[in-house]
C-alpha positions as CSV (number, residue, x, y, z in Angstrom):
1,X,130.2,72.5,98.3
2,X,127.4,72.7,100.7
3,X,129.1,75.3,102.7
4,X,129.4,77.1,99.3
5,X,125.7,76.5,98.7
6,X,124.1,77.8,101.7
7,X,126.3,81.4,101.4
8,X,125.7,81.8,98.1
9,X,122.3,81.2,98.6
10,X,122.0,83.8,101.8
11,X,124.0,86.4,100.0
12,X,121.3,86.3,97.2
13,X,118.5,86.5,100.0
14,X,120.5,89.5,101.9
15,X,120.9,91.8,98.5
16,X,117.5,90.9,97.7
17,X,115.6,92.1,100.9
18,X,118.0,94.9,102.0
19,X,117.2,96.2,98.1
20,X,113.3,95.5,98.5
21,X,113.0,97.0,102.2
22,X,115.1,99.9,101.2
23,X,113.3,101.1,97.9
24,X,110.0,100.4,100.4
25,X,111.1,103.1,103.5
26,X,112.2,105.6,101.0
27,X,108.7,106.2,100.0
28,X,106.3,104.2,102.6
29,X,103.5,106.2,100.8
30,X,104.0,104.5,97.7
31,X,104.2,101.1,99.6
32,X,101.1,102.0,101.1
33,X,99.2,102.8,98.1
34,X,100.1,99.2,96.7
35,X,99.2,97.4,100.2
36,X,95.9,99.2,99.4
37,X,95.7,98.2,95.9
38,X,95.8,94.3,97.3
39,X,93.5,94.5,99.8
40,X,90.9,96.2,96.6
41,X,91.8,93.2,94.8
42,X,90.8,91.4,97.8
43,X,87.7,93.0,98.4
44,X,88.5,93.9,101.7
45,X,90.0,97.7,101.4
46,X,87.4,98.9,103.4
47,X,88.5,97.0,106.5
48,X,91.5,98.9,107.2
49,X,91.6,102.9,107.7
50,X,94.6,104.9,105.7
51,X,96.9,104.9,109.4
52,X,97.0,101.0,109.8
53,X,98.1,100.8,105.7
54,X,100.5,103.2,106.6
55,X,101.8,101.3,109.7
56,X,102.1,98.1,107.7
57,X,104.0,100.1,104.9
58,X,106.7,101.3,107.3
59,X,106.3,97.8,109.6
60,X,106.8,96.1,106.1
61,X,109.5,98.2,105.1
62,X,111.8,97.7,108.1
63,X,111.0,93.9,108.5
64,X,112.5,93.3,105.3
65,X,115.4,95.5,105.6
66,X,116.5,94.1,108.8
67,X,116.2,90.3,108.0
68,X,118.3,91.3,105.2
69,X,120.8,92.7,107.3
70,X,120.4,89.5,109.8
71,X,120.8,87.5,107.3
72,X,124.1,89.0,105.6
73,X,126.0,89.5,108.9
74,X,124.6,86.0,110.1
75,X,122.9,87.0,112.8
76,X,120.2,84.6,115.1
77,X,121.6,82.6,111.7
78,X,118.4,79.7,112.7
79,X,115.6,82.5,113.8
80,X,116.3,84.5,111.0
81,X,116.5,82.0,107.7
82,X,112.9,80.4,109.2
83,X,111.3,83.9,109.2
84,X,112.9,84.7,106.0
85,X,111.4,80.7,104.8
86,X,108.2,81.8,106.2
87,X,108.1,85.0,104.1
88,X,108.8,83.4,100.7
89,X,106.5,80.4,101.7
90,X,103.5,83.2,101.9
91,X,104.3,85.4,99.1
92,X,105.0,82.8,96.3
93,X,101.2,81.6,96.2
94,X,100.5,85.2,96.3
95,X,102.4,86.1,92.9
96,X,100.9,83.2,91.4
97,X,97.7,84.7,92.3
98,X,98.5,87.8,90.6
99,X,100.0,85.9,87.7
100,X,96.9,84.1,87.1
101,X,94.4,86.7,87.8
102,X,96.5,90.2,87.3
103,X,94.6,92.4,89.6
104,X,97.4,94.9,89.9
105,X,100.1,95.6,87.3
106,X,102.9,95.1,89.3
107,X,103.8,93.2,92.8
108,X,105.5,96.5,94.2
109,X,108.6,94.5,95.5
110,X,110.7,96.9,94.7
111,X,108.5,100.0,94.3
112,X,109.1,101.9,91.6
113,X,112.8,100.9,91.4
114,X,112.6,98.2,89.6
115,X,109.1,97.3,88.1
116,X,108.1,93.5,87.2
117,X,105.5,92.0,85.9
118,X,103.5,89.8,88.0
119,X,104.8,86.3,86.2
120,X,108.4,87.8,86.4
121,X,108.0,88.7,90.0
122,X,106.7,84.6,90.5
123,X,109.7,83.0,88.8
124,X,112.1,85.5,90.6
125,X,110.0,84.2,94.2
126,X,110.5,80.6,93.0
127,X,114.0,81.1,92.9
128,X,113.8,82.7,96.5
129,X,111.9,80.4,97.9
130,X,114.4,78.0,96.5
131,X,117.5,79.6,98.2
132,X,115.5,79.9,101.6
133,X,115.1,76.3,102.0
134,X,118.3,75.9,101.3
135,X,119.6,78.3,104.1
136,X,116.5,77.2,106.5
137,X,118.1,73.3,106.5
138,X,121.8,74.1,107.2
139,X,121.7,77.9,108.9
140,X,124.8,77.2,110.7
141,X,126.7,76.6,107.6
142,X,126.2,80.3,106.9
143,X,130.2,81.8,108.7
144,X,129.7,85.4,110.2
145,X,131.1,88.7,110.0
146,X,130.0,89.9,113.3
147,X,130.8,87.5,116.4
148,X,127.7,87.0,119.1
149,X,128.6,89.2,121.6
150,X,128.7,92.0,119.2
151,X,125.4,91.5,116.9
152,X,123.3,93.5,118.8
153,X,124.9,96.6,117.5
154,X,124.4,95.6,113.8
155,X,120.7,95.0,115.1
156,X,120.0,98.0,116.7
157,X,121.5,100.4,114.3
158,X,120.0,98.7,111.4
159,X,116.3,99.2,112.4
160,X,116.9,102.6,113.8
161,X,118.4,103.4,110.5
162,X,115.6,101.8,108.1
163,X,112.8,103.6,110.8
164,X,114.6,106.9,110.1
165,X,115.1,106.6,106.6
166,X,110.9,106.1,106.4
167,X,110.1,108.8,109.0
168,X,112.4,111.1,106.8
169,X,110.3,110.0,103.7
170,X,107.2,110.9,105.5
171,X,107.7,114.2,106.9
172,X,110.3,115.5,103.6
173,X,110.0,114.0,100.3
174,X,111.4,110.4,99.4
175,X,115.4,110.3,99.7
176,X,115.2,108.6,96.1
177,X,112.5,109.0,93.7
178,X,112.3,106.8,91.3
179,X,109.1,107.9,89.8
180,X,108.7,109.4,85.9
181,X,107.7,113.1,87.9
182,X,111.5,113.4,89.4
183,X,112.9,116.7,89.7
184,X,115.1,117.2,86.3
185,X,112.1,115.3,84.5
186,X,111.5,117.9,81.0
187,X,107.4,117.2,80.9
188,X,107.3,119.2,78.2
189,X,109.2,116.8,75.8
190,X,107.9,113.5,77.6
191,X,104.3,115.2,76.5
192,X,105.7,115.7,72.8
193,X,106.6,112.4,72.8
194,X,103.9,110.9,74.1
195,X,101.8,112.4,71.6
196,X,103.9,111.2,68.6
197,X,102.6,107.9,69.9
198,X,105.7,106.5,72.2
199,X,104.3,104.4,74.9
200,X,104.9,106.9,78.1
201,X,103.9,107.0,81.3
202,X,102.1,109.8,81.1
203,X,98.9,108.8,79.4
204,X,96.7,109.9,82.5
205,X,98.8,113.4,83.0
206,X,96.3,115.9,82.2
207,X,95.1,119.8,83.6
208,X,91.2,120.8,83.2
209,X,90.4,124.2,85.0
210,X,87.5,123.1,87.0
211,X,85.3,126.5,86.4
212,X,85.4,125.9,82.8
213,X,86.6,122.8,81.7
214,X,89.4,123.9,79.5
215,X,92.5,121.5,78.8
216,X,95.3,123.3,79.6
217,X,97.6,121.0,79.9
218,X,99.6,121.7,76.7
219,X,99.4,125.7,77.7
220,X,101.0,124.9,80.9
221,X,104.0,122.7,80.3
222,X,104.5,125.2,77.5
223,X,104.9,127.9,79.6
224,X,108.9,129.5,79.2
225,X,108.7,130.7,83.3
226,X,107.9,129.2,86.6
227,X,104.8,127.9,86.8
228,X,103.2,126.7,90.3
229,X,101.7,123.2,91.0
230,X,99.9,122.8,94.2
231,X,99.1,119.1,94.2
232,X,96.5,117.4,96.5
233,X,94.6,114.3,95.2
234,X,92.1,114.4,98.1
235,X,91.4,118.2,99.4
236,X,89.2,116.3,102.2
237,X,92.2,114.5,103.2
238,X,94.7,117.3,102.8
239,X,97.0,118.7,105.5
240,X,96.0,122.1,106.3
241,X,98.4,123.1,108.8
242,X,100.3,125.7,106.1
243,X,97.3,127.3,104.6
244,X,99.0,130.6,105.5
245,X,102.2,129.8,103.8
246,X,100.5,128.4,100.6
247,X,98.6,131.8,100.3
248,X,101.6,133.3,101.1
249,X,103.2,131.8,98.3
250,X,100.3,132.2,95.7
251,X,100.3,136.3,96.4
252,X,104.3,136.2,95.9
253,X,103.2,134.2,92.2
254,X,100.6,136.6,91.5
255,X,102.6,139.6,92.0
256,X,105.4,138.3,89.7
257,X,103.4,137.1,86.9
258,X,103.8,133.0,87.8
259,X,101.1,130.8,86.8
260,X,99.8,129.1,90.1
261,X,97.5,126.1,89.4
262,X,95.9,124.0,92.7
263,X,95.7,120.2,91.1
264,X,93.6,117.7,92.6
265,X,90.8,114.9,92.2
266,X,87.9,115.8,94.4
267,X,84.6,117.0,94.2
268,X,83.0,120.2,93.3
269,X,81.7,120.0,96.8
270,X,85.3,119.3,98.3
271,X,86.9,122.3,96.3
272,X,84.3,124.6,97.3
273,X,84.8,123.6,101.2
274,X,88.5,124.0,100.7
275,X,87.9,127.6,99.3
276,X,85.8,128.2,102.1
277,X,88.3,127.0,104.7
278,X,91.2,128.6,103.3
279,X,90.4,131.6,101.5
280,X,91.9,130.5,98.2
281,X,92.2,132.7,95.3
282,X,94.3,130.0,93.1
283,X,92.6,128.3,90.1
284,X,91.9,124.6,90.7
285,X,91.9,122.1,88.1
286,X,91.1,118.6,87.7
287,X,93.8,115.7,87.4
288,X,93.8,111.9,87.8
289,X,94.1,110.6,91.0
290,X,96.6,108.0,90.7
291,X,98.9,110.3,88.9
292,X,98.7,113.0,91.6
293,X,99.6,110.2,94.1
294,X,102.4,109.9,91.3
295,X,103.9,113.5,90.8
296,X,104.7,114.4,94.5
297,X,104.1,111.8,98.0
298,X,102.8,114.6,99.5
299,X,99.0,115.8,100.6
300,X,99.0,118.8,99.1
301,X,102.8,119.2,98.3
302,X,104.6,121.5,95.9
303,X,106.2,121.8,92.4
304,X,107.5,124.4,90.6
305,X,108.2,123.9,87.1
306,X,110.7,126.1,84.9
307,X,110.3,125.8,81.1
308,X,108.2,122.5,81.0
309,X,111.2,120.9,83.6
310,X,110.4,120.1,87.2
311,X,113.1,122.1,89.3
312,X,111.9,121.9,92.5
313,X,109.6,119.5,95.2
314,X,108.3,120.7,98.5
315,X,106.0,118.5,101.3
316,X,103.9,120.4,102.8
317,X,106.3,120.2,106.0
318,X,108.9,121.7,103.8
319,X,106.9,124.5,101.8
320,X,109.7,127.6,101.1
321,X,109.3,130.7,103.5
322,X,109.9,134.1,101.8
323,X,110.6,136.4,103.9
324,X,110.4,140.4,102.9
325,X,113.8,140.6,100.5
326,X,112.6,137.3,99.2
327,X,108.9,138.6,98.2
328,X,110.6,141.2,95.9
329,X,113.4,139.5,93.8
330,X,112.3,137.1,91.1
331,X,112.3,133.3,91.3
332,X,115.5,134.0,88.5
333,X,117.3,135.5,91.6
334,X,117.0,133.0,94.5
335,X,117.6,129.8,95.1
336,X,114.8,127.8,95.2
337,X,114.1,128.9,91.3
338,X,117.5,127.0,90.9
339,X,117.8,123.2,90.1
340,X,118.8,121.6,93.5
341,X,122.3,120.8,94.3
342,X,121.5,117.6,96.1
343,X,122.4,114.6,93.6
344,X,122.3,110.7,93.2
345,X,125.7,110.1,93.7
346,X,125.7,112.4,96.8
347,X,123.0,111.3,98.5
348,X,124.1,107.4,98.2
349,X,127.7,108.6,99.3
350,X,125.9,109.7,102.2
351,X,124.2,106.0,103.0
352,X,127.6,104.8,102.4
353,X,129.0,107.3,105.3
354,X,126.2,106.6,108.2
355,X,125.1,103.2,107.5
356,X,127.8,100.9,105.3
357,X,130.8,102.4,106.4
358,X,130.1,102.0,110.3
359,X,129.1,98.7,109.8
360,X,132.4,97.4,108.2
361,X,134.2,99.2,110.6
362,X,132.6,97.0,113.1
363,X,132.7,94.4,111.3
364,X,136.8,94.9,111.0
365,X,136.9,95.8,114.2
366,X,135.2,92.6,115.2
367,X,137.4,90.6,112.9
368,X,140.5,91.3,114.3
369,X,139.2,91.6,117.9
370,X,138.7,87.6,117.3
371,X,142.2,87.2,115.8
372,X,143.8,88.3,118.9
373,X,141.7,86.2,121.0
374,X,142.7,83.5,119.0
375,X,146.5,83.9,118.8
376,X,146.0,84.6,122.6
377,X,145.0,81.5,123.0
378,X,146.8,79.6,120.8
379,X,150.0,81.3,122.8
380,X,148.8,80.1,126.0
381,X,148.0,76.5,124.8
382,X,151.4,76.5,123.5
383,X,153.3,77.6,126.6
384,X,150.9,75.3,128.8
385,X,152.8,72.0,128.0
386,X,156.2,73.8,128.5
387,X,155.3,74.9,132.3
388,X,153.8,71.5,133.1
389,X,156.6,69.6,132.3
């Protein structure tokens, strides 16, 4: 029964910071924005600049992953449940803390996967905490799948894997995106609907032209064509390096009739600066911060938006190059006016294929390397007594 304790216990650890540490590297900007949201709640956001929030997103991130990982396959079975202990023995005062005080909505644990509230998120750590002192008093009751000599392989490849996963995040788009602007998202209906008085998360979505203040919002997502959405929360802060390429792509809008709107939060001062810098000849309008750092984890980054539905995402590592038979057909006619072929299902069959399957292979392969040790053995012990007498 204790034997049955202990694994059931670690298997409920394992799914629970594989799942957290993954949902985290997919989008280590999001992570970040919550590690910043703490440290306001603590007063002390000014202490840290934007690259060291970063670095603990992605340090966070892969720290969580991989203890999973440890602790599913077994591995450094004593190191890894006191770390794991240590965690949980740190963060459970901390969701009390928000519990009683709710300085932040939500914990982030599992970004925007799966969203809890902050007394849900300190009954779930109880229980945590619970299963890591279990696991932390009797680690080597926990059997492996993955024999000693071989664990450094599991190791390796799982923190190279989460660290790519969040570089890829960074420099594309999220793998997953889990957030209420997702490409398929119809904005025009979640509007409607909002408006009828459902409770959406879209309150703070809104589009004022900054030269005259007009709303537009309604005018846009009504639109039956493309319509263009740069998106920077913070021009100051924006990447600049493909100024060309965004111009590029405004003149290819202009000339075909599609609305081409610059969205951001900063100052008249900012937005001027940027024009000067860049030679800008898009409108810019005004549009909460927090649901910019929403729509796309990019700064600035792309949307394109066909009939009120988002179609199409770009980081501003990834804008779309038109070349000179591009610049003259329609958005109708090529393929980035086309819903994206990429889907769920293939991109977790993809996960499956360079991370899972490699790892049970191993982990099979390990198996029955053992078995054959073992009957080797057992043969020779057999045939030992035989030959001495």
């Amino acid at each position: 029964m204790k034997k049955l304790c202990v694994n059931l216990c670690r298997m409920v650890l394992a799914v629970t910071f594989i799942l957290s540490g993954f949902v985290k590297a997919v989008d280590p900007l999001g992570t970040q924005y919550k590690i910043e949201d703490y440290l306001e709640a603590m007063h002390i956001g000014a202490l840290l600049p934007g690259w060291a929030t970063l670095g603990a997103s992605v340090l966070q991130s892969a720290v969580e992953f991989s203890l999973g990982i440890f602790l599913l396959f077994a591995i450094r079975r004593r190191l890894t449940s006191r770390l794991i202990l240590l965690i949980m023995a740190v963060m459970t005062p901390l969701t009390l803390w928000l519990a009683l005080t709710n300085p932040i909505s939500d914990c982030g644990c599992f970004g925007d996967a799966v969203v809890l509230t902050n007394w849900q998120t300190f009954w779930k750590n109880i229980v945590l905490l619970g299963c890591a002192v279990v696991v932390a008093l009797w680690p080597k009751e926990m059997f492996r799948f993955v024999s000693q000599s071989n664990q450094w392989i599991v190791i390796n490849y799982s923190v190279l894997f989460v660290l790519a996963i969040s570089a890829w995040s960074l420099y594309y788009l999220p793998t997953f995106d889990f957030r209420p602007y997702h490409i398929g998202t119809d904005l025009r209906t979640q509007w409607q609907r909002m408006m009828d008085g459902e409770d959406l998360p879209y309150a703070d979505f809104f589009i004022e032209r900054v030269d005259d203040g007009e709303d537009i919002t309604e005018a846009v997502l009504a639109d039956t064509s493309y319509v263009f959405l740069l998106v920077s929360p913070h021009l100051e802060q924006a990447d600049d390096s493909r100024l060309d390429l965004i111009n590029e792509l405004y003149e290819y809008a202009h000339e075909h009739g599609y609305p081409f709107y610059c969205l951001t939060a900063s100052t008249q001062q900012h937005i001027d600066r940027w024009h000067d810098i860049t030679g800008a000849e898009y409108p810019f309008c005004l549009t909460d911060e927090t649901t910019l750092k929403t729509v796309i984890r990019s700064n600035p980054g792309l949307l394109l938006l066909k009939d009120g539905t988002v179609i199409r995402k770009w980081s501003h590592n990834d804008l779309p190059a038109l070349d000179e038979t591009a610049t003259a057909q329609p958005l109708e006619r090529q393929e980035i006016g086309q819903m994206p072929g990429d889907s769920v299902a293939g991109k977790i069959t993809a996960i499956l294929l360079w991370f899972v399957l490699p790892l049970a292979l191993l982990s099979l392969a390990d198996r029955l390397w053992m078995w054959t040790k073992w009957l080797r053995r057992k043969s020779r012990n057999a045939t030992e007594p035989h030959e001495s007498h």
